[in-house]
Backbone bond lengths (Angstrom), bond angles and torsions (degrees), N, CA, C in turn:
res aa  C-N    CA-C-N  psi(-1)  N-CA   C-N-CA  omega(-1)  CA-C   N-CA-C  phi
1 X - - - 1.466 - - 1.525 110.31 -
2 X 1.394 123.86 160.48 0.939 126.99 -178.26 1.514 126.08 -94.86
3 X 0.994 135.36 -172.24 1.874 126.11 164.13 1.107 98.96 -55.90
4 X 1.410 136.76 -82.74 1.095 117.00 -167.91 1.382 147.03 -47.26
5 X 1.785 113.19 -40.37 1.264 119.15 162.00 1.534 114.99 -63.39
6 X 0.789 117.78 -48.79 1.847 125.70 149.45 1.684 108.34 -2.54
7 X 0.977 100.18 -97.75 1.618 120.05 163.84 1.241 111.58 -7.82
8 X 1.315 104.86 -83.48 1.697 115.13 -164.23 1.405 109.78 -70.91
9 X 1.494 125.07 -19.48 1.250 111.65 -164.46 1.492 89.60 -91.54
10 X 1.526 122.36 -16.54 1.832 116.56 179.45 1.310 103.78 -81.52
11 X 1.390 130.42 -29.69 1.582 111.33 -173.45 1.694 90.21 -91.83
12 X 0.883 139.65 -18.93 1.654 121.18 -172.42 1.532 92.86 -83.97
13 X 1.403 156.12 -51.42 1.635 130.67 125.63 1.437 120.90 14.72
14 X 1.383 107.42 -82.42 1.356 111.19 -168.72 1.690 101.47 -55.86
15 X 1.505 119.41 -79.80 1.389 119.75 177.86 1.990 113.18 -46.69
16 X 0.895 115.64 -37.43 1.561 103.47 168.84 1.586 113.59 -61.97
17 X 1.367 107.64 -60.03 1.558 98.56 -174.38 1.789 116.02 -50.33
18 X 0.851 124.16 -51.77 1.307 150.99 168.25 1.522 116.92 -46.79
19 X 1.094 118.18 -57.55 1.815 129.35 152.77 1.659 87.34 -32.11
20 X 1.368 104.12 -83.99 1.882 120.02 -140.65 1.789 88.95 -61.48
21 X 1.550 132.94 -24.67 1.348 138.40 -166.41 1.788 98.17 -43.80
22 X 1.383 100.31 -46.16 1.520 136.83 -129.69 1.718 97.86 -77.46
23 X 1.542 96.49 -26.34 1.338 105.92 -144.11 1.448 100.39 -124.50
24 X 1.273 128.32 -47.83 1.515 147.70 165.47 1.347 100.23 -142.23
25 X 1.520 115.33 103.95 1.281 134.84 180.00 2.233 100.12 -79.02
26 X 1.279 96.37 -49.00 1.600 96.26 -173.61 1.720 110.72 -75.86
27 X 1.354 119.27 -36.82 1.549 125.74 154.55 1.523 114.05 -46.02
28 X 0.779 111.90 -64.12 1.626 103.34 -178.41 1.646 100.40 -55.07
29 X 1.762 127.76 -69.96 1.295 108.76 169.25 1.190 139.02 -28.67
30 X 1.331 111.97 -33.57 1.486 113.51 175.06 1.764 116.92 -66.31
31 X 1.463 83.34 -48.05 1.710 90.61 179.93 1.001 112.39 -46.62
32 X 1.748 114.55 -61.35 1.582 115.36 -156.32 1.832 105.42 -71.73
33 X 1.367 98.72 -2.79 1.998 93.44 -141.68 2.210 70.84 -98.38
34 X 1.432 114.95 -45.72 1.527 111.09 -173.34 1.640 117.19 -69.42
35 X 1.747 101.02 -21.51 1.997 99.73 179.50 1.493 98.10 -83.10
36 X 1.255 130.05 -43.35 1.363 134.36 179.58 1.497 109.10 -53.54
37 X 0.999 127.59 -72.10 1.884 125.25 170.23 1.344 104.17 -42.90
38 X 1.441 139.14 -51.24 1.439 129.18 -173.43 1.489 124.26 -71.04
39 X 1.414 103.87 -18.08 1.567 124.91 178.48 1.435 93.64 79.87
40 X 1.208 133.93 57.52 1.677 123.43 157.32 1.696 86.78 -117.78
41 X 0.901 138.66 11.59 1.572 127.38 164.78 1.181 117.42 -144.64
42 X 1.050 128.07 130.04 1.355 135.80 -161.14 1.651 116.24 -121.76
43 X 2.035 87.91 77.90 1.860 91.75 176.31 1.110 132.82 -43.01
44 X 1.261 133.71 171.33 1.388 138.23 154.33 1.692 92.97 -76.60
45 X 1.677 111.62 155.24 1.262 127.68 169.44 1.042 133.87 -45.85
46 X 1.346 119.85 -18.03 1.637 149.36 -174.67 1.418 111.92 -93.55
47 X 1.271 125.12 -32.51 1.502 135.65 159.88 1.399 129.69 -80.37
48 X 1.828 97.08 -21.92 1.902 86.72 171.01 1.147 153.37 -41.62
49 X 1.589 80.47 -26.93 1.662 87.13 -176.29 1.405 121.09 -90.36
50 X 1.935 96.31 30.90 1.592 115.78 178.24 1.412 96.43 -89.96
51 X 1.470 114.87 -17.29 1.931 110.22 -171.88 1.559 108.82 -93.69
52 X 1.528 110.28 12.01 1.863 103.17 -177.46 1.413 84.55 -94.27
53 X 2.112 82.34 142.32 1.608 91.61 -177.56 1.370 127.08 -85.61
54 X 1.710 114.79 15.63 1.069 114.39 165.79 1.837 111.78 -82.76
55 X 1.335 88.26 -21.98 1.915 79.51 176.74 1.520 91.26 -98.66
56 X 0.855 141.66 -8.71 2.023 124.12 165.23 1.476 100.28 -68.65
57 X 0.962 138.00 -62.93 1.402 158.77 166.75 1.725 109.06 -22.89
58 X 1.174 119.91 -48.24 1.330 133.62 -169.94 1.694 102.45 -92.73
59 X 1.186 122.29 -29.08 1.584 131.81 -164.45 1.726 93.04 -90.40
60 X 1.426 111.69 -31.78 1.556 118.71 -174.41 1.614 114.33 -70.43
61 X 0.843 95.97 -44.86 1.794 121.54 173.84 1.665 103.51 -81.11
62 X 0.779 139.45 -28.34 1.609 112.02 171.70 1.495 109.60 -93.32
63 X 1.786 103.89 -24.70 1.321 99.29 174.27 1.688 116.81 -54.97
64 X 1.695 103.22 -47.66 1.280 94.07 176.16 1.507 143.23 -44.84
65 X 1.475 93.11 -33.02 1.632 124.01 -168.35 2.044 96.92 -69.67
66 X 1.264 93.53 -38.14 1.378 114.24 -170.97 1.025 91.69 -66.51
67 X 1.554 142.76 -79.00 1.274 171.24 -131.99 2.080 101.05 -62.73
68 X 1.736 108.66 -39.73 1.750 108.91 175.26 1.409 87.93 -98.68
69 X 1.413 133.70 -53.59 1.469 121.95 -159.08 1.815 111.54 -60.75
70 X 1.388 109.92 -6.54 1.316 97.69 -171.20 2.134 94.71 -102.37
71 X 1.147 85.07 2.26 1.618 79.81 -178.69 1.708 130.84 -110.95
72 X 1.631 88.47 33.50 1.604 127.46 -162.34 1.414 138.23 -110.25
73 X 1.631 120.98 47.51 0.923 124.40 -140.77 1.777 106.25 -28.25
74 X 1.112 111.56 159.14 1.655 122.85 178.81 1.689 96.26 76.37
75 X 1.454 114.31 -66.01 1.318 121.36 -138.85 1.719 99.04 -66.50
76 X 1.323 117.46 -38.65 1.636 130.42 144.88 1.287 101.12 -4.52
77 X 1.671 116.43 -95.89 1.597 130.33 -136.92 1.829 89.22 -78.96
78 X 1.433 122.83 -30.56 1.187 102.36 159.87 1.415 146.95 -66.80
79 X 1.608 104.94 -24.74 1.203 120.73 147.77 1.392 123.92 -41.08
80 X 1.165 118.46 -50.40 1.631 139.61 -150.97 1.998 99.03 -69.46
81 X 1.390 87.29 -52.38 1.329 121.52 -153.90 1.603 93.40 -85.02
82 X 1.217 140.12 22.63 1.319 124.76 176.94 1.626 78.81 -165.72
83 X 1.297 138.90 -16.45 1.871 108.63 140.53 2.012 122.89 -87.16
84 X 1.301 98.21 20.23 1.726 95.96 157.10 1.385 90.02 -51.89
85 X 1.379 138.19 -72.81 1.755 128.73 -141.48 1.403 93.79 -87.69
86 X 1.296 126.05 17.46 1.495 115.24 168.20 1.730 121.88 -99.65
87 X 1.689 88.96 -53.88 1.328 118.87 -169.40 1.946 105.67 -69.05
88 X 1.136 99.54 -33.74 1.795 108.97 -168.10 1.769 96.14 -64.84
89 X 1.140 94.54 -65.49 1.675 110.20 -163.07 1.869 107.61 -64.60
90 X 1.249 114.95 -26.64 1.094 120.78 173.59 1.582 120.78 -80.32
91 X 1.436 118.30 -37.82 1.300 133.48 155.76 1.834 120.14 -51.52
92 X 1.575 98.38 -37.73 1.639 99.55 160.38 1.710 128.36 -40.39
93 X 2.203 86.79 -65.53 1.419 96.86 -161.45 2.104 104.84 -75.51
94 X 1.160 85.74 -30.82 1.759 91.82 172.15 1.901 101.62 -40.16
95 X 1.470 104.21 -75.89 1.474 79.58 174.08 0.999 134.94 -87.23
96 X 1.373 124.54 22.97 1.923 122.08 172.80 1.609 84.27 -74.78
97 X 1.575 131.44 -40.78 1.598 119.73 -154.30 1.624 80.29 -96.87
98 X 0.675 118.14 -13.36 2.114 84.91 -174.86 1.712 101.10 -76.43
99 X 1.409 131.92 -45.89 1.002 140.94 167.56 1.726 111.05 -32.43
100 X 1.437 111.15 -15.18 1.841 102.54 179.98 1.407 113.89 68.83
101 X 1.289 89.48 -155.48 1.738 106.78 -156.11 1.546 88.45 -96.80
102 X 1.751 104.40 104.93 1.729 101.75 178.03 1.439 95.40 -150.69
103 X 1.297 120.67 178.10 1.637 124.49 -163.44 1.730 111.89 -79.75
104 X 0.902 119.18 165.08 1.124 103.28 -151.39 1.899 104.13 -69.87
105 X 1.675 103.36 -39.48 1.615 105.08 178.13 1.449 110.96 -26.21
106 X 1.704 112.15 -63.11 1.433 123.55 -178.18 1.139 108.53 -50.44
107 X 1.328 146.79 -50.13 1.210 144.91 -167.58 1.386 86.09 -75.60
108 X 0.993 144.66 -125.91 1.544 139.63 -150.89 1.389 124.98 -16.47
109 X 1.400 107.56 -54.70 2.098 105.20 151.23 1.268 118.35 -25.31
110 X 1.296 113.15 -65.62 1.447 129.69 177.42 1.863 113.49 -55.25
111 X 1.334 112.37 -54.98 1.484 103.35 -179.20 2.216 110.07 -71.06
112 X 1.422 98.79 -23.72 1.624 75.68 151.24 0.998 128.03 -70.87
113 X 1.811 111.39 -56.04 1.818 111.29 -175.40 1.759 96.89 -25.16
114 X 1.454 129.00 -70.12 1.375 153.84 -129.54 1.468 97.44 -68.98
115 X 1.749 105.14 -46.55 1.399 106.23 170.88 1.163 143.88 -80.05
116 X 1.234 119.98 -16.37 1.522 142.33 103.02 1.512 120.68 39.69
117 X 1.816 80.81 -112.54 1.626 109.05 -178.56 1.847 99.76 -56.94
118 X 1.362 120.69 -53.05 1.272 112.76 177.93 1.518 134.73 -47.96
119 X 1.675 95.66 -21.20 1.611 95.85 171.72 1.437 102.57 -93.01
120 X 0.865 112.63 -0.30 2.068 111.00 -171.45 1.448 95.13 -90.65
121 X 1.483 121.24 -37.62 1.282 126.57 -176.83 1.133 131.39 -77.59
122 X 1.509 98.77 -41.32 2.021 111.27 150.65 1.405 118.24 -59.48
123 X 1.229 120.82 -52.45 1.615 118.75 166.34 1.219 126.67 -31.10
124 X 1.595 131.51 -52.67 1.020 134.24 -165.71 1.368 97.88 -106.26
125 X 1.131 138.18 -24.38 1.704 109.27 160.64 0.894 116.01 -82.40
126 X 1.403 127.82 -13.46 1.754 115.99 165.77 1.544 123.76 -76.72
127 X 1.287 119.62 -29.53 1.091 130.80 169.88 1.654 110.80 -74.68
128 X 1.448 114.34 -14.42 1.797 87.25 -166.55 1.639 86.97 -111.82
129 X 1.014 136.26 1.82 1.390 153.61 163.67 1.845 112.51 -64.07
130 X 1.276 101.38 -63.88 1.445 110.13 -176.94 1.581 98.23 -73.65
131 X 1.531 122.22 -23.28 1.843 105.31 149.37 1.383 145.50 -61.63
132 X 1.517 93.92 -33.82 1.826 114.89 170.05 1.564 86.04 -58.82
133 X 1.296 116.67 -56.96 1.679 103.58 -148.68 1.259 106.09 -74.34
134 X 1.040 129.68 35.25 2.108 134.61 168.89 1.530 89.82 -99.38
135 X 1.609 135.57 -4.21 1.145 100.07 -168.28 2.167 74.81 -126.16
136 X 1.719 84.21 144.48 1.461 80.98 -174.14 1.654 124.11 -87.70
137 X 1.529 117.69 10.96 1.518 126.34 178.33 1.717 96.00 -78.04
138 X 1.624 113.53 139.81 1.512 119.03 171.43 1.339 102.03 -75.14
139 X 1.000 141.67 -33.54 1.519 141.45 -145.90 1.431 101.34 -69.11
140 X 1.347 135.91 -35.92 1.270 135.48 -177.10 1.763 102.34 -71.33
141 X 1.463 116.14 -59.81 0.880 151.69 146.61 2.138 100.58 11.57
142 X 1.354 77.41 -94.72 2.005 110.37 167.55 1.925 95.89 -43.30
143 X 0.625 119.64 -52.04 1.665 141.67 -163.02 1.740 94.94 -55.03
144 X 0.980 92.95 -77.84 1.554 113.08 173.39 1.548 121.08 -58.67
145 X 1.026 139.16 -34.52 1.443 152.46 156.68 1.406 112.06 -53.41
146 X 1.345 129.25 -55.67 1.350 132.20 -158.54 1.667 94.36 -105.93
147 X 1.367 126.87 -9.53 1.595 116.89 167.86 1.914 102.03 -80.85
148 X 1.386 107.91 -40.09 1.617 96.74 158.87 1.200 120.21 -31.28
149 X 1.392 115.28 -91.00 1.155 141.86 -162.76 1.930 105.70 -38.87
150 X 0.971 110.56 -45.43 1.987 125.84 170.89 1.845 86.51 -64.81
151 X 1.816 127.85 -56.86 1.002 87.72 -154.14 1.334 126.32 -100.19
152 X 1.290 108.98 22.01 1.758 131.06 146.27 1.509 110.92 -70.62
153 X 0.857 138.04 -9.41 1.427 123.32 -162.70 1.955 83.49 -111.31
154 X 1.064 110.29 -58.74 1.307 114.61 175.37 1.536 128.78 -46.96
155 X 1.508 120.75 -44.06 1.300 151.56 166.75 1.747 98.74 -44.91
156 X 1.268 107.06 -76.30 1.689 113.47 176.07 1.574 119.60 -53.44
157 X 1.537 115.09 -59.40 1.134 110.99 142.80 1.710 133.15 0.81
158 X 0.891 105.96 -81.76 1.608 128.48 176.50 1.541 101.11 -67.22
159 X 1.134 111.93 -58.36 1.861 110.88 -177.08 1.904 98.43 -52.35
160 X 1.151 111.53 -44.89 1.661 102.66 -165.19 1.880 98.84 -100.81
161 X 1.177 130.45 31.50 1.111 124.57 176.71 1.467 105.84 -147.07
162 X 1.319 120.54 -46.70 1.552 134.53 160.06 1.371 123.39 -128.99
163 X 1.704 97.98 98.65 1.424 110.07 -158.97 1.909 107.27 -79.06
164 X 1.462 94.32 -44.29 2.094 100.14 170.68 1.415 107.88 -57.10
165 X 1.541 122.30 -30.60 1.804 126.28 -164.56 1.881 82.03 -67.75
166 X 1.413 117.10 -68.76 1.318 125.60 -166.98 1.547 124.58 -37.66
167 X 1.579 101.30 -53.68 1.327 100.39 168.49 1.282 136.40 -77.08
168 X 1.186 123.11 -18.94 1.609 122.83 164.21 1.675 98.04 -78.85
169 X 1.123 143.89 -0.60 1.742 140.52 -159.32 2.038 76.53 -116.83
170 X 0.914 111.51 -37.94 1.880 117.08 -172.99 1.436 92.33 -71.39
171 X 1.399 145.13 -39.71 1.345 134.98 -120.69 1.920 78.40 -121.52
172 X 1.216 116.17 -23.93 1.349 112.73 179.26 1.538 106.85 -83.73
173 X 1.325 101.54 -43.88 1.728 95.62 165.69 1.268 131.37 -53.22
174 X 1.479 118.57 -33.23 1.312 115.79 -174.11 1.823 104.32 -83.52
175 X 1.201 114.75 -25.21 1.563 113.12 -174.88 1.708 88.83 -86.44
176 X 1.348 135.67 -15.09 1.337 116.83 179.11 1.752 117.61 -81.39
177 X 1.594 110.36 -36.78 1.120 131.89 150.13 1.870 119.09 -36.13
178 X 0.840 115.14 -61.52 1.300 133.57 -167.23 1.753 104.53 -62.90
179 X 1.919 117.77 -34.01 0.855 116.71 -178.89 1.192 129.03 -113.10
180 X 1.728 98.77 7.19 1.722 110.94 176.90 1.904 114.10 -108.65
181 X 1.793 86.82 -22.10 1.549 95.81 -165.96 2.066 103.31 -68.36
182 X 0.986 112.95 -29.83 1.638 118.97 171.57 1.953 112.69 -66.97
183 X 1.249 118.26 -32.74 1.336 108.02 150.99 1.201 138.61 -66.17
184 X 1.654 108.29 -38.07 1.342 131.17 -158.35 2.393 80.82 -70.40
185 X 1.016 94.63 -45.45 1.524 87.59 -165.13 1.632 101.31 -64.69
186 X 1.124 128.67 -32.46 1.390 134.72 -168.95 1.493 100.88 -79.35
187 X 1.043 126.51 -33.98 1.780 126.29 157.08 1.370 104.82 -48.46
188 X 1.693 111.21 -81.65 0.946 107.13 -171.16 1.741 151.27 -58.18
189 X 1.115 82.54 -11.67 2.324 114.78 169.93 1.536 80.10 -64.55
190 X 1.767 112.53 -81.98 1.577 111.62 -160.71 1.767 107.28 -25.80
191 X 1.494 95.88 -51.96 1.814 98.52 -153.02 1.783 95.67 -63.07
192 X 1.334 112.18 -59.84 1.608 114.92 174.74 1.696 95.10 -27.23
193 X 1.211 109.22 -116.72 1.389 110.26 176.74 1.702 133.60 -0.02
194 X 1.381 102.03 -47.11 1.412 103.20 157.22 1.775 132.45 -68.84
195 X 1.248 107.37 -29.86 1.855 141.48 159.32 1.492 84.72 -41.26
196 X 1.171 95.68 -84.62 2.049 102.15 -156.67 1.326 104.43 -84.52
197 X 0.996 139.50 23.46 1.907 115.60 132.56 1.371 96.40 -94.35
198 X 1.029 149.71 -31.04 1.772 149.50 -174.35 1.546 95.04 -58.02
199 X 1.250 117.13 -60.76 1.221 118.61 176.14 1.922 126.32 -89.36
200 X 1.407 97.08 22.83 1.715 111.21 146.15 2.214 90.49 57.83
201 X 1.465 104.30 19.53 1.183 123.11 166.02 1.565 113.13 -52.15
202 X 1.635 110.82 -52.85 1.296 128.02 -162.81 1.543 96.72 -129.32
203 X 1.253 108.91 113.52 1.460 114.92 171.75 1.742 112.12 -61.41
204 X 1.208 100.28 159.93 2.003 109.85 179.86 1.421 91.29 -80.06
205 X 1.449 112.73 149.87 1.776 124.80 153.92 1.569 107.72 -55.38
206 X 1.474 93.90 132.98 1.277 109.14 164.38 1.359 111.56 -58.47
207 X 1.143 138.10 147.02 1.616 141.98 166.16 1.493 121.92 -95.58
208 X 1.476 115.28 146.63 1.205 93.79 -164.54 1.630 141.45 -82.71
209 X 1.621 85.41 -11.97 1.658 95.42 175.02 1.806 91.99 -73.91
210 X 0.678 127.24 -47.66 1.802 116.50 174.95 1.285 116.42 -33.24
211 X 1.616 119.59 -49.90 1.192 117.49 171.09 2.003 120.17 -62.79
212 X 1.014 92.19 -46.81 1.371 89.61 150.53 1.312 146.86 -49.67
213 X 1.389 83.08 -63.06 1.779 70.98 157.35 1.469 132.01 -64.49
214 X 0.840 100.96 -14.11 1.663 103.98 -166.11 2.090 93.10 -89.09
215 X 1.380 127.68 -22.34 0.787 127.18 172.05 1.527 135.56 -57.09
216 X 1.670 89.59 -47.95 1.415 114.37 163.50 1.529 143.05 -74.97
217 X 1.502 100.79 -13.53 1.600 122.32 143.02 1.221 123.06 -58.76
């Protein structure tokens, strides 16, 4: 490849791994850690040690664990919500190493960009998840879980096979993100808020003839 194809096929890496971090942190490991050992992907030096089979091995097994717990209404958004400090920081170093052997500035540019997209990517599946789960049938639930899981496999896919397809398909995600993630929070405030008066969390306003009355006693 040339400089240029060079280029694009390392940042659509960096932003793919990092995207998919966001979303299935142990899926993407698996991917990169099972194409890298088979030789259909060809890491940078900084990621190899995604092909030892003690870390394939370890990425397989949480995936699994991942794989029923994510198909659980509640047990999901709690999931979700206690790999923020997994998924973010891991989505960093994913792309500080896809980026290769570069100075250190670049590498740190890069593990923000990386951390970034991974919180944009955790955001909105955690948030549009803990919306499915207001409705109490799994099937939507299941629906939504296992179209992830395809669209990590697909996402990388495309990043390590069609790196230009990826980034304009990335560049729509982030402007789709950008314009759903400000509702998704305005849902989710309502639902909180609705949670804690149900659960007598947040007391009702006093009223004011109440106060009155209570004055005049």
């Amino acid at each position: 490849m040339n400089g240029y194809e060079t280029l694009i096929a390392t940042l659509a890496l960096t932003m793919g791994s990092s995207w998919a971090s966001g979303i299935n942190l142990y899926a993407a490991l698996l991917i990169l850690g099972l194409g890298g050992a088979t030789g259909n992907i060809a890491l940078p030096n900084e990621l190899a040690v995604l092909e030892n089979p003690f870390v394939i091995g370890a990425a397989a097994v949480m995936y699994l664990i991942q794989f029923f717990a994510d198909k659980i209404p509640g047990v999901d958004s709690i999931w979700d919500a206690a790999h923020t400090f997994v998924r973010i920081p891991a989505g960093a170093m994913l792309a500080a190493g896809a980026v290769g052997d570069v100075s250190p500035a670049l590498e740190i540019a890069a593990g923000i960009l990386g951390g970034g997209t991974a919180a944009t990517s955790h955001a909105t599946k955690t948030g549009t998840r803990l919306m499915i789960n207001t409705s109490p049938e799994p099937v939507t639930n299941w629906t939504a879980s296992i179209s992830e899981d395809l669209m990590v496999i697909a996402g990388l896919w495309t990043a390590l096979n069609h790196p230009i397809l990826f980034i304009i398909l990335f560049i729509g995600f982030i402007g789709l993100a950008i314009w759903l993630l400000p509702k998704l929070w305005t849902l989710i405030r309502g639902l909180l808020m609705k949670m804690a008066r149900f659960l007598r969390i947040t007391s009702p306003p006093v009223s004011t003839g109440d106060s009155v009355g209570q004055e005049e006693k």
